[in-house]
C-alpha positions in Angstrom: -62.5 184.8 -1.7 -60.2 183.8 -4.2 -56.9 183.3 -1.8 -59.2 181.3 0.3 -60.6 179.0 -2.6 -57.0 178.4 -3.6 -55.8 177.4 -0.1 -58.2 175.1 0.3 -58.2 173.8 -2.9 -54.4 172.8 -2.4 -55.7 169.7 -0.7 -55.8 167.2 -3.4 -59.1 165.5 -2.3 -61.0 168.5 -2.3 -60.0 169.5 -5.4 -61.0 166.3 -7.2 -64.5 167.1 -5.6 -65.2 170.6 -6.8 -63.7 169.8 -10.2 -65.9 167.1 -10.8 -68.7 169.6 -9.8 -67.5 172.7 -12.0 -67.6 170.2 -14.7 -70.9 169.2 -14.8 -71.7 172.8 -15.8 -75.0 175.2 -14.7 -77.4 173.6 -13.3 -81.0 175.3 -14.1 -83.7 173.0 -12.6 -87.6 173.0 -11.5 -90.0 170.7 -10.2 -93.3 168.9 -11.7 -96.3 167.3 -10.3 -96.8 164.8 -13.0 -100.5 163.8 -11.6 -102.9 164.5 -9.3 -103.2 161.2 -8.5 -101.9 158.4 -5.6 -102.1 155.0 -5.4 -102.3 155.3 -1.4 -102.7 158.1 1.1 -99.7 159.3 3.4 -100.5 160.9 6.9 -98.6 163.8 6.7 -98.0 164.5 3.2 -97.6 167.9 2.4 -98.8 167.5 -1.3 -102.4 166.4 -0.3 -102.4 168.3 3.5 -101.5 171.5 1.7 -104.4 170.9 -1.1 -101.8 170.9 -4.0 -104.6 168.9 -6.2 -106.8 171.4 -6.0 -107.4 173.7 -9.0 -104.9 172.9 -10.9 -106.2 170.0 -13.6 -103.3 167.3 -14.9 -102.3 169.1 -18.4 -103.0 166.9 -21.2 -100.5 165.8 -23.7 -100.3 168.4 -26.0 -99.5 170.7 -23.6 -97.2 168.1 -21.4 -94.8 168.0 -25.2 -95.2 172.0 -25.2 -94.2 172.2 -22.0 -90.9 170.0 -21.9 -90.0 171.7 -25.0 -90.9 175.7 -23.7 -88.5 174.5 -20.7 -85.9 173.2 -23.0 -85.5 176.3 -24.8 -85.7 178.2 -21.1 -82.3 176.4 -20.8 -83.3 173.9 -17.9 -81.2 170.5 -17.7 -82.6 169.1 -14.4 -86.4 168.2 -13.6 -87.6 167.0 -10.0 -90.6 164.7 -10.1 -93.5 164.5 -7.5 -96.9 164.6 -7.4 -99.0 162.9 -6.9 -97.0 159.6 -7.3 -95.1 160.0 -10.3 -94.7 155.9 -10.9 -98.3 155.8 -12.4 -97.4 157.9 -15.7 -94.4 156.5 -16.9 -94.7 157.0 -20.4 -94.3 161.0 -19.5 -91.1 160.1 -17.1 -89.3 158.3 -20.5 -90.3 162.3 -22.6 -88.7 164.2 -19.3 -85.5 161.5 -19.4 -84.9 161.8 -23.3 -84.4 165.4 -22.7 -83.1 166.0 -19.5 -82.0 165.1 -16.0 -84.2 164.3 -13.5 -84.6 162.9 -9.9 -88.3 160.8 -9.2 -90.2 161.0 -5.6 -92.1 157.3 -5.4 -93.8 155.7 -2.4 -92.5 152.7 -4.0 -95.7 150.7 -4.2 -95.5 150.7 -8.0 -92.2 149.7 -9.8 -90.4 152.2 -12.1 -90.3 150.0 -15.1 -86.0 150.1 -16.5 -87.3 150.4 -20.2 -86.8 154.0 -21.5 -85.7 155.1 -18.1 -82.4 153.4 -17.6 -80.2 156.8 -17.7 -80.5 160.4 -16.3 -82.7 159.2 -13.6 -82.5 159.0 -9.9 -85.2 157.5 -8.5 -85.7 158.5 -4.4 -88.0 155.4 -2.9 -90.3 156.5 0.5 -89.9 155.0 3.7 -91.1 156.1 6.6 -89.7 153.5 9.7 -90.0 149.7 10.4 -92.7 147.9 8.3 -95.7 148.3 11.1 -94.6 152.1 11.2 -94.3 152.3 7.9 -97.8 150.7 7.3 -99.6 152.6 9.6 -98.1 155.6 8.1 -98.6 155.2 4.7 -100.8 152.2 3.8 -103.7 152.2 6.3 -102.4 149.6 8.5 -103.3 147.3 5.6 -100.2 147.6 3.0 -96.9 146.6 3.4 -95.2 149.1 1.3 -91.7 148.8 2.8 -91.2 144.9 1.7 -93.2 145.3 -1.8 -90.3 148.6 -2.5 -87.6 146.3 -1.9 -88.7 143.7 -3.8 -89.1 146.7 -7.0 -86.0 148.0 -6.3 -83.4 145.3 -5.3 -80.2 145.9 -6.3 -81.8 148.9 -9.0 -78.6 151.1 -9.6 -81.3 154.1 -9.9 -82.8 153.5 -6.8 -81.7 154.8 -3.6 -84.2 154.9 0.1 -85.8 158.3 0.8 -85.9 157.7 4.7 -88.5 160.3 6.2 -87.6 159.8 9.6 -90.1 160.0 12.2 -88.5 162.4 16.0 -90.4 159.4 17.9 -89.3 156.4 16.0 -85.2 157.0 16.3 -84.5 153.4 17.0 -86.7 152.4 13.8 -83.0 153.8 11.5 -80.5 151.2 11.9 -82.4 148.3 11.4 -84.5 149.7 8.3 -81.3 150.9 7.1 -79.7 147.7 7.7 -82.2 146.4 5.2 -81.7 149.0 2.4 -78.3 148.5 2.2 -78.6 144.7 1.9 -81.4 145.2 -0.5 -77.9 147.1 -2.6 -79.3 150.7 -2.0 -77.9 154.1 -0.7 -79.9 156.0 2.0 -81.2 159.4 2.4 -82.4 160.8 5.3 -85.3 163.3 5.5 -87.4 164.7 8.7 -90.9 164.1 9.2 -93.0 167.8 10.0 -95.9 167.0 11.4 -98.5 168.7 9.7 -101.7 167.3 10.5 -100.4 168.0 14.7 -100.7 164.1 15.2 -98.6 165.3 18.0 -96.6 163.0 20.6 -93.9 160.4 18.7 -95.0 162.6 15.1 -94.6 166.1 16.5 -91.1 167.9 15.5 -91.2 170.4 17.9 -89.6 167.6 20.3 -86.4 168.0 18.5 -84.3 165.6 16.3 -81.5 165.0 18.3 -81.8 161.4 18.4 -82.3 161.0 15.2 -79.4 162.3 14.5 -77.5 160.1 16.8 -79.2 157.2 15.2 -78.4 158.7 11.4 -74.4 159.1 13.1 -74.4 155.6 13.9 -75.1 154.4 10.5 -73.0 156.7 8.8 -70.3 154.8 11.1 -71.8 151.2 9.7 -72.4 152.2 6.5 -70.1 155.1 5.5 -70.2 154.1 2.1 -73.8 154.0 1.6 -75.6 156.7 3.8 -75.6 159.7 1.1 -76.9 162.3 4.2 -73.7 163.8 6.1 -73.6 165.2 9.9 -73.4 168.4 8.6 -76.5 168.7 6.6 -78.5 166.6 8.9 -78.2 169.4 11.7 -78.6 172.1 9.3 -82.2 170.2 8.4 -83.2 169.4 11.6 -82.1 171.8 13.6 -83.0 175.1 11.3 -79.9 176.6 11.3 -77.3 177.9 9.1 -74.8 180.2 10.8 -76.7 183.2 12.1 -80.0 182.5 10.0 -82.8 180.7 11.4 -85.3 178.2 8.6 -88.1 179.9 6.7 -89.3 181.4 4.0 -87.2 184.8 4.4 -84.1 182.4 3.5 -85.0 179.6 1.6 -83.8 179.7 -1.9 -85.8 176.9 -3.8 -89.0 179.1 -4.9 -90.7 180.0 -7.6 -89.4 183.1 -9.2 -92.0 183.8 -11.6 -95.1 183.8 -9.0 -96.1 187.4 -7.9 -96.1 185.8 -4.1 -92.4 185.7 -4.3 -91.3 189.1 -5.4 -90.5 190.5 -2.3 -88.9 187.3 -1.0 -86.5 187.9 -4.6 -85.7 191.7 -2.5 -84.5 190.7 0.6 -80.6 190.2 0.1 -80.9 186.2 0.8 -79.5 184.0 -2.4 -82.2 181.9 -4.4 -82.3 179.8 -7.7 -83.6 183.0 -9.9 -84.4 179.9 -13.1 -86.3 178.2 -10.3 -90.0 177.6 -10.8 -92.6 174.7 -9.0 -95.1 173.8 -11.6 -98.3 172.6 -10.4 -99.6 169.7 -12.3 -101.5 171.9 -14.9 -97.8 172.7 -16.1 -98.6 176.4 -16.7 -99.0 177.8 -13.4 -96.5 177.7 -10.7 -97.0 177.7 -6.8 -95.4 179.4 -4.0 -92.2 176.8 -3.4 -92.2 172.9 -4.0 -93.7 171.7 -1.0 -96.1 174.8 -0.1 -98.9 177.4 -1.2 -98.9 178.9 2.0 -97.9 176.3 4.4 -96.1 177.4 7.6 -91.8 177.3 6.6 -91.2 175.8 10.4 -93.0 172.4 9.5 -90.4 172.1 6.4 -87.7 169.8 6.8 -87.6 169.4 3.3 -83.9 168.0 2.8 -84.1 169.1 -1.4 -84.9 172.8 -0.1 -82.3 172.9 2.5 -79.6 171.3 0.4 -80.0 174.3 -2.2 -79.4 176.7 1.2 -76.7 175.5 1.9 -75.0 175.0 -1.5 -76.4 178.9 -2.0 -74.0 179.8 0.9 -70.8 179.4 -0.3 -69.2 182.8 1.2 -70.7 181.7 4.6 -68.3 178.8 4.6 -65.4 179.9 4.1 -63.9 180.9 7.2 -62.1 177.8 7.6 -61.3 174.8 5.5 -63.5 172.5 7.7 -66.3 175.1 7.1 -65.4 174.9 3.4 -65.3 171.3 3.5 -68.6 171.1 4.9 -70.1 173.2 1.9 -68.5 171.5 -0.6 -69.0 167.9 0.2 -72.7 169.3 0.5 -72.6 170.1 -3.2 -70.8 167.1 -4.2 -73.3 164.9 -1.9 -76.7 166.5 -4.3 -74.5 166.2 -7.4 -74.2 162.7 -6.9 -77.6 161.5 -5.6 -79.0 163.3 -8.6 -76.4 161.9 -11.2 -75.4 165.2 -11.9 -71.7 164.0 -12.0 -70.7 160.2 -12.5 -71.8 157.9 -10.1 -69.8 155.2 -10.2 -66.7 157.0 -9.8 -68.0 159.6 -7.4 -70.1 157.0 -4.8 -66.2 155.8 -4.4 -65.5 159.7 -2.3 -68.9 159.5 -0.1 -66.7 156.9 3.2 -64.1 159.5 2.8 -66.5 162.6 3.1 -68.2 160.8 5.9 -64.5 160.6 7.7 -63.4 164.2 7.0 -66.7 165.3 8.2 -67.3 167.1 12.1 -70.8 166.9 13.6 -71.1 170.7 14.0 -73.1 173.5 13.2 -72.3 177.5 13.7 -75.0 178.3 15.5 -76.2 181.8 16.2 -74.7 183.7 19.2 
């Protein structure tokens, strides 16, 4: 492993990348639902379809202090924010950022104010497809989401577009993207699961494949903005990595002190063993971040498979373009989630675009 690291590492440009990544040290991270409650109600979202309010009462904020502090001590750096929509309780986002680093989910409906919060945040802002998609989607056919969340985060150096992309609505992608960008915002894609079997244009048992040709073609018009690379989008969206198929048997991003998981933790497959999903009582955990016992083949969860991937280093490195794609994986959530500096490192993403094949080892 070694010899191979070394040859690979001889190219100057990979190098740079994994250096920058080494620096930034251990990364021991969890997730929080900061509140039960949402401003609208998405079809499809697996935090109220899965009945992730339920139970679990919004800790108060004695125990909110206790609990940032009990993590702190834990040694955890990095916090993932959902919910819930996180946007309503800021005052508890400006605790999380004065002691950590952190990454928000926000439908976007709400502006993240820039007081307290100017640093250590990433802030990943829902979109679903075109503004009547969009609408229909998430705001009842009544809301406008889309244009209000460009308006909050125009030209915001936090902000960057969470695109859940829809296997129906492929030709939706460029033009919504065209927007981000000109609004001054990276992109991100994600894959929508239909979980409430809305079937038809919703239902991801069609396949992706056009979606990916549509996220190829704005990676080609945009390579210096699209933060999603060929690689990872047909790990996502096709289920594969190498000779493993999707689900819970090899997803690594679950939480290691719930009972549910201990025979998961005995299986040989590598997980995040600091990991934990905190429901929003902040004292009890749940089965994974976007589950309690939700079927694994509706998760396209992009978070969940970035950490497989980046969990897999020996299974890339075969070759330096299999290295490569690991790597550039890594580098790709370091920077979305500010891990390592942004300014410097968003300068790298049009050349990991270009050294980039769209190709996946699938099994035999």
């Amino acid at each position: 492993m070694a010899n191979k690291l070394k040859e690979y590492l001889s190219d100057p440009f990979l190098k740079q990348l994994y250096s920058e990544v080494r620096s930034a040290g251990k990364i021991q991270s969890i997730s929080i639902d900061l509140t039960h409650t949402c401003n609208i109600r998405c079809t499809g979202c697996y935090y109220f379809n899965d009945n992730m309010d339920v139970g679990h009462p919004t800790a108060d904020e004695e125990t909110f202090d206790l609990f940032l502090e009990n993590e702190k001590k834990r040694g955890t750096n990095f916090i993932t924010i959902v919910g819930g929509e996180p946007s309503l309780k800021p005052d508890r986002m400006r605790k999380i950022v004065k002691n950590f680093k952190a990454s928000v989910s926000t439908n976007g409906l709400k502006k993240i104010p820039m007081e307290g919060l100017e640093e250590n945040l990433s802030i990943g802002v829902s979109v679903w497809g075109n503004r009547e998609t969009d609408s229909k989607m998430r705001g009842n056919g009544k809301l406008d989401i889309f244009s209000q969340a460009l308006k909050n985060y125009k030209n915001d150096p936090r902000a960057f577009w969470y695109f859940t992309a829809i296997p129906g609505y492929a030709d939706q992608i460029e033009p919504v993207v065209e927007e981000c960008v000109a609004n001054g915002n990276h992109v991100l894609f994600n894959f929508y699961g239909d979980l409430e079997t809305l079937g038809n244009e919703m239902d991801h048992r069609r396949g992706f494949e056009q979606t990916r040709k549509a996220i190829e073609k704005v990676i080609e018009r945009f390579p210096d903005k699209i933060f999603m690379t060929s690689y990872l989008s047909e790990i996502v969206s096709t289920g594969w990595l190498y000779d493993q198929k999707w689900g819970y048997d090899v997803c690594s991003s679950f939480s290691t002190n719930n009972p549910v998981n201990f025979d998961r933790m005995k299986n040989g497959n590598p997980f995040s063993p600091d990991f934990r999903a905190y429901n929003a009582d902040l004292q009890t955990t749940r089965r994974c971040c976007t589950g309690i016992d939700r079927d694994c083949s509706s998760c396209f969860d992009v978070w969940q498979h970035f950490s497989w991937v980046m969990l897999n280093l020996k299974k890339h490195l075969g070759t330096k373009q299999e290295f490569t794609n690991w790597l550039t994986t890594m580098y790709m959530f370091y920077l979305i989630n500010r891990l390592i500096d942004f300014d410097k490192g968003s300068k790298n993403i049009a050349e990991i675009h270009a050294r980039l094949k769209r190709e996946v080892a699938l099994p035999i």
